[in-house]
C-alpha positions as CSV (number, residue, x, y, z in Angstrom):
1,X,-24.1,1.9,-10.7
2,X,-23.2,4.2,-13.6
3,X,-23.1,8.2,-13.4
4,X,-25.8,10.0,-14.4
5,X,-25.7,12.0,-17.6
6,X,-27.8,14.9,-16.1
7,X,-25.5,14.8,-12.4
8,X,-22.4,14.4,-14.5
9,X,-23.0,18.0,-16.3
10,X,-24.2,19.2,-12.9
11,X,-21.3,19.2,-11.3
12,X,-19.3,20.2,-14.5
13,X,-20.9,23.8,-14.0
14,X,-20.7,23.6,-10.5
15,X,-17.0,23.4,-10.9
16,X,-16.6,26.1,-13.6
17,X,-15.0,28.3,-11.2
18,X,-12.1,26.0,-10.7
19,X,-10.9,26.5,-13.4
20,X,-9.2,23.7,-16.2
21,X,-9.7,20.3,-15.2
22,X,-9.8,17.3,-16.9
23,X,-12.5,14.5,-16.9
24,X,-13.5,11.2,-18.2
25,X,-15.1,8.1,-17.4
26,X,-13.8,5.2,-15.3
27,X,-15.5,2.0,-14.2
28,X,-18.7,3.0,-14.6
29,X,-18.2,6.3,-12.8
30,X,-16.8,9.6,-13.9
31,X,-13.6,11.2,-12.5
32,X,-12.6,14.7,-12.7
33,X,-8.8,15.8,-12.2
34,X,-6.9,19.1,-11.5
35,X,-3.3,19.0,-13.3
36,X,-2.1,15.3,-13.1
37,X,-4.2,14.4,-9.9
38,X,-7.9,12.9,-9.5
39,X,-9.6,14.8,-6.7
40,X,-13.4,14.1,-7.3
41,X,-15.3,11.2,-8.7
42,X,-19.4,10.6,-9.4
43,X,-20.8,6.9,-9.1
44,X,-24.2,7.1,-9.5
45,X,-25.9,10.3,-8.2
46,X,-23.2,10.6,-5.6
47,X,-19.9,13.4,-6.1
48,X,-17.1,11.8,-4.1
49,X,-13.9,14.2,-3.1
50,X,-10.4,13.0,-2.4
51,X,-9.4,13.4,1.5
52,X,-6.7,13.3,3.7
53,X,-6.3,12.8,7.3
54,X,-6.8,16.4,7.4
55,X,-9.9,17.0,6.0
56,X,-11.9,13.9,6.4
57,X,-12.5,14.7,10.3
58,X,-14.8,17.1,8.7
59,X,-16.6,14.6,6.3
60,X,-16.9,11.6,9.4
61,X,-18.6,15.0,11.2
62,X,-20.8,15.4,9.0
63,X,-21.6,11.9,9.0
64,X,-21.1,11.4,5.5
65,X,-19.2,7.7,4.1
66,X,-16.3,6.7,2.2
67,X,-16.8,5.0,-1.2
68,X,-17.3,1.2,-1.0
69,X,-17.8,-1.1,-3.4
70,X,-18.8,-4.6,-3.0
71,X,-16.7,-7.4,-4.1
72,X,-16.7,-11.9,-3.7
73,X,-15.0,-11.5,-0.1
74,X,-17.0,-8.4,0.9
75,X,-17.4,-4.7,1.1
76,X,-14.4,-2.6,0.6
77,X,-14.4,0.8,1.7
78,X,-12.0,3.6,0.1
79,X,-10.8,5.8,2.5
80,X,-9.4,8.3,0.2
81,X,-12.9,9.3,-1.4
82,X,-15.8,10.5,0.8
83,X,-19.8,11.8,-0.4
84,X,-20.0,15.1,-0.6
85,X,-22.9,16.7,2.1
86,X,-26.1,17.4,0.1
87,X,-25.9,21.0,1.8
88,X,-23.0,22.0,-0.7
89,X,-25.5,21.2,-4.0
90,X,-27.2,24.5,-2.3
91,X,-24.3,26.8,-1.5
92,X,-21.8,26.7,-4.5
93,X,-19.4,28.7,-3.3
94,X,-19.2,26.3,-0.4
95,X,-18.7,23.1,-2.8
96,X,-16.1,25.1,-4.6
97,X,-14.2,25.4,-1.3
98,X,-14.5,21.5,-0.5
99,X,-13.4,21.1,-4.1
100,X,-10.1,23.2,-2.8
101,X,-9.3,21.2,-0.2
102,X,-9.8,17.7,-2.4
103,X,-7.6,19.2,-4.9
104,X,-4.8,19.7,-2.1
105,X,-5.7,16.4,-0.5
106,X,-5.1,14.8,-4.2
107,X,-1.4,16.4,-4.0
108,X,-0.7,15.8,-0.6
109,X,-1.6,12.1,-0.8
């Protein structure tokens, strides 16, 4: 599924406070990096952030799932991305924190 237009410049103000990233498409989806490193991705409606065995404990928590894509020999499920809880969209402060920690899980992966 392709990201959304509308989502897409969502989260691009939602991220303002982070500073100077950089951004493009990929594979249908749209990817947004801090320095050299990819730490967030949208596919579809859905904001992904990069993890590490650090912080996804509090992702799983949450209940939220890694990306997965669907391919001839079946589902594959990227551990390094996870969905982003809904509850961040409403405290942006909050999502600019989770976007912290993906940034640092980007460089320490």
């Amino acid at each position: 599924m392709s990201a959304s237009p509308e989502f897409i410049e969502y989260v691009k103000e939602l991220f303002i406070p982070l500073g100077h990233l950089t951004e493009g498409k990929f594979f249908g989806g749209f990817a947004f990096k801090s320095g050299s490193k990819q730490f967030a991705m949208i596919m579809g409606n859905t904001l992904y952030f990069c993890v590490n065995d650090k912080t996804r404990p509090m992702y799983e928590e949450k209940g939220m799932e890694p990306f997965s894509y669907s391919t001839k020999k079946g589902i594959v499920n990227v551990r390094k991305y996870f969905s982003a809880p809904e509850e961040l969209f409403e405290n942006p402060e909050q999502l600019v924190e989770w976007a912290n920690q993906a940034i640092e899980s980007a460089y320490s992966a």
